[in-house]
N, C-alpha and C positions, 0 to 999 in steps of 0.2 A: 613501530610508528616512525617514520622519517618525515623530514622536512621540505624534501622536491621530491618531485616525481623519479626524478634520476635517480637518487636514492633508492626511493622501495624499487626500481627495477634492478639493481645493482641487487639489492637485499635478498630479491628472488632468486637471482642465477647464484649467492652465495647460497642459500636454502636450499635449493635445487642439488647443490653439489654435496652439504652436508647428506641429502635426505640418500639420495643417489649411492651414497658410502653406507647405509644403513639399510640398503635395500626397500626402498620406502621411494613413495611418489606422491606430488601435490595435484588434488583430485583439483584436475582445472575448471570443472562445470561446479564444482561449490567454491573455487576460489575469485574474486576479483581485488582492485585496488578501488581504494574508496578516500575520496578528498574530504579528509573531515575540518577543513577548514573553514568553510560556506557555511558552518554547522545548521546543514539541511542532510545530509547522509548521516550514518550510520551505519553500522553492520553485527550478522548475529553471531555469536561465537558461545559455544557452551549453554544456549537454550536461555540468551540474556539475547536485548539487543544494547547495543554499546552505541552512542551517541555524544559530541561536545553539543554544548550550548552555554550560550552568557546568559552571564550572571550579573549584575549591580552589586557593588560593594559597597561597604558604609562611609567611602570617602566619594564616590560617586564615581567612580569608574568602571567599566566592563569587563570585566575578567570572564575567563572560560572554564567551566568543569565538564569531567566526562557522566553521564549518567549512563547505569546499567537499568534496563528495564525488561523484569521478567514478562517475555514471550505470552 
């Protein structure tokens, strides 16, 4: 998870090269990047789907957690 876009595309071409040394390839039709910031996306990894969403805290401010929801 990064913080800009820049980032997770940085993040890929290092992945890319680890995977590449390992004789392995990132299947591009099940991968994308997903802004989980808006916390309207989410995505599914491992047969959960992975989501942020705010929360209310008890001093009354928004905070964000991630919630896993089985598929």
């Amino acid at each position: 998870m990064c913080r800009t876009k820049n980032e997770a595309l940085e993040s890929i071409q290092v992945l890319k090269a680890i995977m590449k040394k390992l004789d392995l390839e990132i299947n591009t039709e099940k991968s994308k990047l997903v802004s989980l910031w808006d916390d309207t996306n989410g995505f599914d990894f491992l047969d959960l789907h992975h989501r942020k969403f705010p929360v209310m805290n008890k001093g009354g401010s928004k905070v964000y957690v991630m919630s896993h929801i089985s598929k």
